[in-house]
C-alpha positions as CSV (number, residue, x, y, z in Angstrom):
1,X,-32.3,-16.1,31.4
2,X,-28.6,-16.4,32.2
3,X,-28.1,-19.4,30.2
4,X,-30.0,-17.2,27.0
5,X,-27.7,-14.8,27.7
6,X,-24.8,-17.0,28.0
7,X,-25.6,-18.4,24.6
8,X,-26.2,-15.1,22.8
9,X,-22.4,-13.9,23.6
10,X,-21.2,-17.2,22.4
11,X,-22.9,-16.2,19.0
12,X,-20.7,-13.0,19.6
13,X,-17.4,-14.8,19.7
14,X,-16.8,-15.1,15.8
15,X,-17.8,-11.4,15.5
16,X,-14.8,-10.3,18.0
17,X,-12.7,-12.3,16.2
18,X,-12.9,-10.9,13.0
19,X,-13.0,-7.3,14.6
20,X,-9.6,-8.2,16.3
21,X,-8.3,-8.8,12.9
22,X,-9.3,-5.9,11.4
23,X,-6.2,-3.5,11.5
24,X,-7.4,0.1,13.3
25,X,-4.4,1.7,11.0
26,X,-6.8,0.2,7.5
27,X,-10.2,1.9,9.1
28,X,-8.3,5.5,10.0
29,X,-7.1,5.3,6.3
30,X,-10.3,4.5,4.7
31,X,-11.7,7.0,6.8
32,X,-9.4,9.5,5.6
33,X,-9.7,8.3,2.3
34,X,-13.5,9.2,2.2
35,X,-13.3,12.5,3.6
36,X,-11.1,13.4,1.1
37,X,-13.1,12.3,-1.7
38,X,-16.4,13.8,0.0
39,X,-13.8,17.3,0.1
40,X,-12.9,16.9,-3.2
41,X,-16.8,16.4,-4.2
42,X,-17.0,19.4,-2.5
43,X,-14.4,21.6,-3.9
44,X,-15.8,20.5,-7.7
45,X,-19.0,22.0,-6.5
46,X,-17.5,25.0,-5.0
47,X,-14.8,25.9,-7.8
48,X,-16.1,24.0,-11.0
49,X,-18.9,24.9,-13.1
50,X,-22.1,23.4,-13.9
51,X,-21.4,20.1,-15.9
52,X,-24.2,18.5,-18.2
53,X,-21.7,16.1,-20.6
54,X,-22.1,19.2,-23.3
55,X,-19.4,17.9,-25.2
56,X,-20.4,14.4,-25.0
57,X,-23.9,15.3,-26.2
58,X,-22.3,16.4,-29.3
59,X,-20.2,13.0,-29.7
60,X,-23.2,11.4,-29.3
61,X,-25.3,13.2,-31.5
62,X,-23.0,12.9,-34.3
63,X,-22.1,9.5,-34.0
64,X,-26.4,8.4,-33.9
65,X,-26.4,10.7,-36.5
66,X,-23.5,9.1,-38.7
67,X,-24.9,5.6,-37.7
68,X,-28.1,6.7,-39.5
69,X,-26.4,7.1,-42.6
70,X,-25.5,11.1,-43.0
71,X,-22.4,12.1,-43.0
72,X,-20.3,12.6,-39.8
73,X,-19.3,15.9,-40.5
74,X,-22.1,17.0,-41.8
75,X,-23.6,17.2,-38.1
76,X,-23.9,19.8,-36.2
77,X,-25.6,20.2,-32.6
78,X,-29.1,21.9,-32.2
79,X,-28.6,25.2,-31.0
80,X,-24.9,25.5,-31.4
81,X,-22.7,25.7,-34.3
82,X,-20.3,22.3,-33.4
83,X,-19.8,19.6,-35.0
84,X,-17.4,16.6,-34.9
85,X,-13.7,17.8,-35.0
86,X,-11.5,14.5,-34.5
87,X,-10.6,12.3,-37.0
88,X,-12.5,9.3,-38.5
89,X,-10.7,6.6,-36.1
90,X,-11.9,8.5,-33.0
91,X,-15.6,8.5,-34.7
92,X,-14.9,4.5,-35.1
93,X,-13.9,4.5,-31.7
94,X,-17.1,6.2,-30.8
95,X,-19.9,4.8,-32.6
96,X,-20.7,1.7,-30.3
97,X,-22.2,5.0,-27.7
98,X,-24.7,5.5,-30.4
99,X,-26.3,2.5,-28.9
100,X,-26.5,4.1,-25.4
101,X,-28.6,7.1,-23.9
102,X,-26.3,10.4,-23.8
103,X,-26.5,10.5,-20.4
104,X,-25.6,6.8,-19.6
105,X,-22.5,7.2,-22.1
106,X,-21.5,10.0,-20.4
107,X,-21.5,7.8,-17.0
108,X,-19.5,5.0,-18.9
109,X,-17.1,7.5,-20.2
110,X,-16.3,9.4,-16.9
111,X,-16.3,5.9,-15.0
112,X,-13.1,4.8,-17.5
113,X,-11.3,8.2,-17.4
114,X,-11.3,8.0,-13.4
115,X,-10.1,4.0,-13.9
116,X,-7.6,5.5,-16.3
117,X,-6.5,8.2,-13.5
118,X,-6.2,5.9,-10.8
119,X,-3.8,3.6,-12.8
120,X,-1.8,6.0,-14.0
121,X,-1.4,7.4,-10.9
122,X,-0.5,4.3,-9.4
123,X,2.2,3.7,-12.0
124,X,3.4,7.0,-11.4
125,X,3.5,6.9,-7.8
126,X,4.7,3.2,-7.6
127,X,8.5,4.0,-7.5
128,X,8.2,6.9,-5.1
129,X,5.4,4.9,-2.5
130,X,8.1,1.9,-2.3
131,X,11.0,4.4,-2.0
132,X,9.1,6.2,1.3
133,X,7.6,3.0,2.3
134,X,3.6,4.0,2.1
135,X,1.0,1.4,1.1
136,X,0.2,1.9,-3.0
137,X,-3.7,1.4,-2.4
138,X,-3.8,4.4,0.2
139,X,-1.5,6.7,-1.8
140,X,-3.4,6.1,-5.0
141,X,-7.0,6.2,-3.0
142,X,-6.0,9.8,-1.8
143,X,-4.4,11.3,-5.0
144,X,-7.3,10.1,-7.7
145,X,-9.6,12.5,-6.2
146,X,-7.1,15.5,-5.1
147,X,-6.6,14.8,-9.1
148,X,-9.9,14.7,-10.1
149,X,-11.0,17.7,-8.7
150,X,-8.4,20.5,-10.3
151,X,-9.4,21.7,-13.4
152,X,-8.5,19.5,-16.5
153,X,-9.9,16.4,-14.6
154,X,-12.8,17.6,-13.5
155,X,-13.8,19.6,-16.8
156,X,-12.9,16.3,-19.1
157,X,-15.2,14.5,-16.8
158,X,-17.8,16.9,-16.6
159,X,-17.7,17.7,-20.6
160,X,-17.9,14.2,-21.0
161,X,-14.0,14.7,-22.9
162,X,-11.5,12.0,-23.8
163,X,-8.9,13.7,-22.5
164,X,-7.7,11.1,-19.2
165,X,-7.9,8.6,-21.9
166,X,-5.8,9.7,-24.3
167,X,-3.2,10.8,-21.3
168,X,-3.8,7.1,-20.1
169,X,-3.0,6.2,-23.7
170,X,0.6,8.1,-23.7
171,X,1.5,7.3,-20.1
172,X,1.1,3.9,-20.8
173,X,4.4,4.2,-23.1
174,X,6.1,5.6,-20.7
175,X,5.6,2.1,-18.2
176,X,6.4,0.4,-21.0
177,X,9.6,1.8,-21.7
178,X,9.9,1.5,-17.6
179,X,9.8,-2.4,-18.2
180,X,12.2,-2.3,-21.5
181,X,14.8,-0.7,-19.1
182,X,14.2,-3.7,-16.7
183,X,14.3,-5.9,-19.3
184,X,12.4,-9.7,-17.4
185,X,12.4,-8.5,-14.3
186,X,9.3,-8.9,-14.2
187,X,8.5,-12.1,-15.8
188,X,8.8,-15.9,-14.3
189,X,9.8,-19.0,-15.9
190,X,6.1,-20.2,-15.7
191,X,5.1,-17.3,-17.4
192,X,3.6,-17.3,-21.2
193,X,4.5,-15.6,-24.2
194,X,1.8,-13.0,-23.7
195,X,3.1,-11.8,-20.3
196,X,6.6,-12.1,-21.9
197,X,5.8,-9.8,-24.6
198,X,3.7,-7.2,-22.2
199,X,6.7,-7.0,-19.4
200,X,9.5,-6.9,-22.5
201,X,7.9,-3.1,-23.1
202,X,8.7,-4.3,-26.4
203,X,5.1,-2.5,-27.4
204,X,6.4,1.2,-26.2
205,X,5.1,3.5,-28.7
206,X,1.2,1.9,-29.6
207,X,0.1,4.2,-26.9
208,X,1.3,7.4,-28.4
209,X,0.3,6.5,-32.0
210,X,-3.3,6.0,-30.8
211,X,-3.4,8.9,-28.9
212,X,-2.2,10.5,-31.9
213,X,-4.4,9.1,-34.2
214,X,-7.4,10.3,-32.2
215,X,-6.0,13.6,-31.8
216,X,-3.5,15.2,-33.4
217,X,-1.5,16.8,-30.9
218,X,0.0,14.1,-28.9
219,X,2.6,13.7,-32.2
220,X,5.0,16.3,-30.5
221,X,5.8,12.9,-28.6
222,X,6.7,11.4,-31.7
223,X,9.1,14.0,-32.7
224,X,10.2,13.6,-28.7
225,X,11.2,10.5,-29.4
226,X,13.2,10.8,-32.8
227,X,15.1,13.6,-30.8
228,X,16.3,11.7,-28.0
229,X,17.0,8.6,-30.9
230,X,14.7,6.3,-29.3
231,X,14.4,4.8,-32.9
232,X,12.3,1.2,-31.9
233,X,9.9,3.4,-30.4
234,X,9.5,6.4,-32.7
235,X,9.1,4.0,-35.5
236,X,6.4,1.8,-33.7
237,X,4.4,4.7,-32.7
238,X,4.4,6.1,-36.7
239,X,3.8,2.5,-37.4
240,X,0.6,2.7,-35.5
241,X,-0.4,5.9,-36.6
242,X,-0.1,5.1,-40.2
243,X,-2.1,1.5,-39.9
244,X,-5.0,3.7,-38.3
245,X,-5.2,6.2,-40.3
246,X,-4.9,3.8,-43.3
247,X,-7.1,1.5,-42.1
248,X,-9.7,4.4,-41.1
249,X,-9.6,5.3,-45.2
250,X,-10.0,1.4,-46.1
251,X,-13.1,1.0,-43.9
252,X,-14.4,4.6,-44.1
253,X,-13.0,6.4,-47.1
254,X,-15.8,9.6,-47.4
255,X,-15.4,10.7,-44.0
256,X,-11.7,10.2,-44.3
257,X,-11.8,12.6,-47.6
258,X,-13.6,14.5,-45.3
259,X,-11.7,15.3,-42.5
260,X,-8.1,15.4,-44.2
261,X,-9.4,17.1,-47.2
262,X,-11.4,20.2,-45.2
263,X,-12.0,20.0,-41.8
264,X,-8.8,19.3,-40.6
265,X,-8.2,22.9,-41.1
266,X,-11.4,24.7,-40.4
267,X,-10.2,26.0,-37.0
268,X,-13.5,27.9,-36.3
269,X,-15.3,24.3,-36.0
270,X,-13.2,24.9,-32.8
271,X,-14.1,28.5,-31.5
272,X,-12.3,32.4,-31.2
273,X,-8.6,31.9,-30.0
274,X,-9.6,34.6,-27.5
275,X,-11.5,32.6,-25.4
276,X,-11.1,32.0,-21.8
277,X,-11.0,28.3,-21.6
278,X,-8.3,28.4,-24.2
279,X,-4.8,28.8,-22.3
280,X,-2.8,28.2,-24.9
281,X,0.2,31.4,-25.7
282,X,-2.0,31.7,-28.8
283,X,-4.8,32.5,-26.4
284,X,-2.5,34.5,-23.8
285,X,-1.6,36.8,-27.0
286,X,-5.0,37.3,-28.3
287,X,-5.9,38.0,-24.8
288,X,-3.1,40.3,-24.4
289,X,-3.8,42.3,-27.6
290,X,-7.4,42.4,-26.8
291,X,-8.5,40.7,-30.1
292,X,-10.3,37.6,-31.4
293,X,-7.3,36.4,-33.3
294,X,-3.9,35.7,-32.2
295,X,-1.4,38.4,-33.7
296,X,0.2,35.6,-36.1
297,X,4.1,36.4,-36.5
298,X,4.4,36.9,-32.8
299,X,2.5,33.6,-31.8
300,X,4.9,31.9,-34.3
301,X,8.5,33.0,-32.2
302,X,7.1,32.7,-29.3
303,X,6.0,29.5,-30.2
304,X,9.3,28.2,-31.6
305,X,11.0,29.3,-28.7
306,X,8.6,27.6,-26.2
307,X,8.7,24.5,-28.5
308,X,12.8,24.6,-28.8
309,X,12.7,25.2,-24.4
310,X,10.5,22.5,-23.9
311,X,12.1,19.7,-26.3
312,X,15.5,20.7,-25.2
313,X,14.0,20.5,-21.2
314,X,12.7,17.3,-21.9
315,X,16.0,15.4,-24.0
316,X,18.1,17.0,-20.8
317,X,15.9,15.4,-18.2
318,X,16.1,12.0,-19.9
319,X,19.5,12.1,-20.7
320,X,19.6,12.4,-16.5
321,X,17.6,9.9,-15.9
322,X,14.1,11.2,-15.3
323,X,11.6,9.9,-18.1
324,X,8.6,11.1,-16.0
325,X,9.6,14.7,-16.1
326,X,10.6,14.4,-20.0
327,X,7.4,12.7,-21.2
328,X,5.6,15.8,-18.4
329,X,7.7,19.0,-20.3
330,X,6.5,17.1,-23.8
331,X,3.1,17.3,-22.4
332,X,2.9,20.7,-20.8
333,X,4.8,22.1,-24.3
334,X,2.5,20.4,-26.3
335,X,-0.2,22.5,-24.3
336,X,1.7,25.8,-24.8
337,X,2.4,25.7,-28.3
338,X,-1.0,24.3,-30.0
339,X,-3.2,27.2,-31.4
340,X,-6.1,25.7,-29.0
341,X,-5.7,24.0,-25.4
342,X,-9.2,24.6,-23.6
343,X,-8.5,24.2,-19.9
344,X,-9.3,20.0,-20.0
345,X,-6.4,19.7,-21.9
346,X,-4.4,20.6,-19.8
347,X,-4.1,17.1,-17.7
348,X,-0.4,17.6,-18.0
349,X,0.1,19.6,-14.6
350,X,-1.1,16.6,-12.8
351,X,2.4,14.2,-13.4
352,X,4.3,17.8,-13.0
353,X,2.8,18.2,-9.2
354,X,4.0,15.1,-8.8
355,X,7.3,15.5,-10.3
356,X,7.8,18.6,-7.6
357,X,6.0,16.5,-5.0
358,X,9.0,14.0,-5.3
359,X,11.4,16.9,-5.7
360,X,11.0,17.9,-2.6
361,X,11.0,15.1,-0.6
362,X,14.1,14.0,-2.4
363,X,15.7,17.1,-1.5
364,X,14.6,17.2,2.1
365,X,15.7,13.4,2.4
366,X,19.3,14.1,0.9
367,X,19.9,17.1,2.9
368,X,18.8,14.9,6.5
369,X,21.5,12.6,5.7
370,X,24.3,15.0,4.8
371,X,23.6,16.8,8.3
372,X,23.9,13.7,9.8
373,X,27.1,13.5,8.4
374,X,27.9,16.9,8.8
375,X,26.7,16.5,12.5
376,X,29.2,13.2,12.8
377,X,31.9,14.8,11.8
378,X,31.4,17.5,14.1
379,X,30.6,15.8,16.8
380,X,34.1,14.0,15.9
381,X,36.0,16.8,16.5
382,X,35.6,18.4,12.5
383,X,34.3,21.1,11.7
384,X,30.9,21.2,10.3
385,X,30.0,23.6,7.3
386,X,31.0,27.3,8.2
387,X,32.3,26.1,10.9
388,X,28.5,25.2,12.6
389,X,28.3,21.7,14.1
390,X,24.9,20.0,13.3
391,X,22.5,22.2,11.3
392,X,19.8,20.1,11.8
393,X,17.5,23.1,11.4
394,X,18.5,22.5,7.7
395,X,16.9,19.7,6.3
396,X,13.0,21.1,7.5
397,X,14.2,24.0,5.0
398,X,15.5,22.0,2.4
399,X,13.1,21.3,-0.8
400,X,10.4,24.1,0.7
401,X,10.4,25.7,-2.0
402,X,9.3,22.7,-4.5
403,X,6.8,21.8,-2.0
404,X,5.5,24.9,-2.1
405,X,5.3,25.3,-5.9
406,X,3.6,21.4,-5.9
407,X,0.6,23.2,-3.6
408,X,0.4,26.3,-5.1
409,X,0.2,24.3,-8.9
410,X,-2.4,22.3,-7.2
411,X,-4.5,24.6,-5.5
412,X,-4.0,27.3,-8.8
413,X,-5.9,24.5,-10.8
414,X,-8.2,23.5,-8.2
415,X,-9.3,27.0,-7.4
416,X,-8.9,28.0,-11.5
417,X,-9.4,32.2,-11.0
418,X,-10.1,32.1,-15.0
419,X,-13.8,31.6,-14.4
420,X,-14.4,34.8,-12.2
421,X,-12.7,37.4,-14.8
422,X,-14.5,35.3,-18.0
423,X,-14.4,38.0,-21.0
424,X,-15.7,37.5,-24.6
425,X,-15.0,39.8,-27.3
426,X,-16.4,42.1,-29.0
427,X,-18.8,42.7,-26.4
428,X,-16.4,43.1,-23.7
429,X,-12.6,44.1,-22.9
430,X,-10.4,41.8,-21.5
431,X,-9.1,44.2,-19.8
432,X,-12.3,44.9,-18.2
433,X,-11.1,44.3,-14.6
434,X,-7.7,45.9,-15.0
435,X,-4.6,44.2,-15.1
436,X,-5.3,42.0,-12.0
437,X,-7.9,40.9,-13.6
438,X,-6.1,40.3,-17.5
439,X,-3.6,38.6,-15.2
440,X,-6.0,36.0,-13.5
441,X,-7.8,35.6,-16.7
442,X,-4.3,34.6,-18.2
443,X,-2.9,32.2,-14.8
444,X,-3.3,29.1,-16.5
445,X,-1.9,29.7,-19.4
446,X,1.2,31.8,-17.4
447,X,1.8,28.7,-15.4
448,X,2.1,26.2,-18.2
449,X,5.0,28.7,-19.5
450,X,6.7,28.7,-15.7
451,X,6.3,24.8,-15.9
452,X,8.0,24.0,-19.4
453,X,10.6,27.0,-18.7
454,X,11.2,25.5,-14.6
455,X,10.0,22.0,-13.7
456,X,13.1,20.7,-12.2
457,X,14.0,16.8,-13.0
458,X,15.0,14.2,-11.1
459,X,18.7,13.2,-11.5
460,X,18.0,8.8,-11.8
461,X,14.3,9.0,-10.6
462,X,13.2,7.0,-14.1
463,X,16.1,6.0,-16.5
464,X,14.3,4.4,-18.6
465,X,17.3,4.2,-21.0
466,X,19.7,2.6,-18.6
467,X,18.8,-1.1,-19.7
468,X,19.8,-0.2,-23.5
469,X,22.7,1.3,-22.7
470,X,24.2,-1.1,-20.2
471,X,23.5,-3.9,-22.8
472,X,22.0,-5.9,-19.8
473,X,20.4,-9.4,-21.4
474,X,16.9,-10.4,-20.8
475,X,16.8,-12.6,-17.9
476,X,14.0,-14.7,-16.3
477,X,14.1,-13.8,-12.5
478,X,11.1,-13.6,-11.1
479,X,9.1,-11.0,-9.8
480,X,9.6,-8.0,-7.3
């Protein structure tokens, strides 16, 4: 019996050993990591609303009903008045679904909008993980779902929507004008043309034409762009939407006709600018007059002046050398200004919690060392500032306030208060629940205008620009 035994701990020996290497820090991070999925899980439940891939049912209904020869347009989904509203690239871009059950295209779509999340997110977070030293795969594992479960996320993935796709789409631009700036920094001797061309960046601006081309909006970038004279760009992304849109008419010329011709603008294919969901200023106003349409003249200044903020916002924070925050006021204008921005449009707050994420810590980190200074100096014999010595109460205050604002954005659009005060005219007043009530049915949209009006920038956090206009040459060192 003791030589059995003896044997069955020696079978036990490779098993230690590969515990031993397992790092205790890893398992306490996963573990982490999975509750906070399972709370985010739990949150969607608690705070979202019940999710059946509605809009993906129409997709799919009109592209099975396009591929069986009618007309795309022409459809419109049993028991609703919708139909297909993007244009006849995104119904390209569509039809291979028709081959799939709803409910399994539904599962592909929201599996690639969470890939899409996850990478942008780790391109986003990239330069501020290596700055504070945290491993990219835990930072990334723990923000995809704190992402996924505010409001824009988790409405595009439970409507089955395209929007963390198309924001994938526009963000990728922005890494690639990240690499242009860093001009082969990235790329090895050994390395082929094709890696060559995709670290140049020399691509920036395919991203935004697509998105473009498969819905309209995202073209606010464009004029983003022409403003701030990145010319190689601008002109690639028009390039792109152009060959689209002329190669949509060469290979599908009726539904093309179509779309440009009529129901481009039939805005009630859309729904009442009234709406809830719809926290647009066009929605705010309508809202705020208590009417189905958006009082026009007004919508139009307001509009101008929020377009004119924003675009001036975001050439300022380039100029300072913080792409992020420029290509995140385009974003969040673009969702101000458009006549319709249901609520998973509105993926545009997720870069701008970020953006006051990093503000903070920024803040907090440079006032640490300029009280170490301070507290140096008076240590020295100097005077510190106001004649204190040391303040090292100071730097715990420092950036509180952008942290703050980060949580409150994030828990504002995890919680989303619209739902609870939901009002449809003509059967009922929006002001129903009295002004607290107008006023939570309106948050969303209130926010968006704080963010374009107040999302602070990032003096040399992303100048993408720098590489131009140092003239540096392409060089081949290799990778960091």
């Amino acid at each position: 019996m003791p030589a059995t035994v003896g044997r069955r701990v020696s079978r036990l020996a490779p098993v230690r050993r590969v515990t031993r290497r397992i790092d205790r820090r890893t398992v306490v991070r996963t573990g982490v990591v999975a509750a906070v999925a399972w709370a985010a899980w739990l949150a969607i439940g608690a705070f979202g609303r019940p999710y059946n891939f509605f809009d993906m049912k129409i997709y799919h209904g009109a592209v099975v009903w396009w591929a069986s020869g009618h007309e795309l347009y022409d459809f419109i989904a049993p028991g609703t008045t919708l139909g297909f509203t993007y244009p006849p690239f995104a119904g390209l871009a569509m039809l291979p679904m028709a081959h799939l059950p709803v409910e399994l295209a539904g599962l592909v779509n929201a599996l690639a909008s969470i890939t899409a999340l996850a990478v942008v997110l780790g391109a986003l977070l990239r330069p501020i993980v290596d700055r504070l030293g945290w491993p990219l795969w835990y930072t990334v594992a723990i923000a995809t779902p704190l992402a996924a479960a505010i409001e824009p996320a988790r409405e595009t993935l439970g409507y089955g929507q395209v929007n963390l796709l198309l924001f994938a789409l526009v963000m990728a631009d922005l890494i690639g004008l990240r690499w242009r700036s860093r001009r082969g920094t990235h790329v090895a001797d050994t390395d082929g043309p094709l890696l060559r061309f995709v670290y140049s960046g020399a691509w920036a601006g395919v991203g935004i034409g697509l998105a473009t081309a498969v819905k309209l909006t995202p073209a606010l970038f464009i004029v983003y762009l022409m403003i701030t004279r990145q010319w190689r760009v601008a002109t690639t992304a028009v390039g792109t939407v152009l060959a689209v849109t002329i190669g949509s008419f060469a290979v599908v010329g009726t539904e093309s006709r179509a779309y440009f011709g009529g129901v481009l603008w039939q805005t009630e294919r859309v729904g009442a600018a009234d709406m809830t969901p719809n926290q647009s200023l066009a929605g705010l106003l309508a809202r705020l007059y208590d009417s189905i349409e958006t009082p026009g003249l007004l919508w139009l200044s307001f509009a101008v002046l929020m377009l004119a903020l924003g675009l001036s916002r975001a050439a300022n924070a380039r100029a300072d050398g913080d792409e992020l925050t420029a290509f995140t006021l385009v974003g969040l204008t673009t969702n101000v200004i458009s006549p319709i921005s249901w609520t998973h449009h509105l993926v545009w707050v997720i870069p701008a919690i970020i953006v006051l994420a990093d503000a903070a810590v920024r803040r907090r980190e440079a006032s640490r060392g300029l009280a170490q200074r301070v507290g140096q100096a008076g240590y020295a014999g100097l005077p510190g500032v106001n004649g204190l010595r040391s303040p090292i109460w100071y730097p715990a205050l420092t950036g509180l306030r952008h942290g703050v604002a980060a949580v409150g954005l994030w828990l504002l659009f995890l919680i989303s208060p619209i739902w609870p005060y939901e009002h449809q005219l003509p059967e009922v007043s929006h002001y129903q629940d009295g002004l607290f009530g107008a006023l939570m049915e309106n948050s969303l949209a209130l926010a968006l205008i704080v963010l374009v009006a107040a999302l602070p920038w990032r003096p040399g956090a992303e100048p993408a620009f720098y590489g131009d206009r140092l003239g540096r040459p392409a060089t081949t060192a290799g990778r960091h």
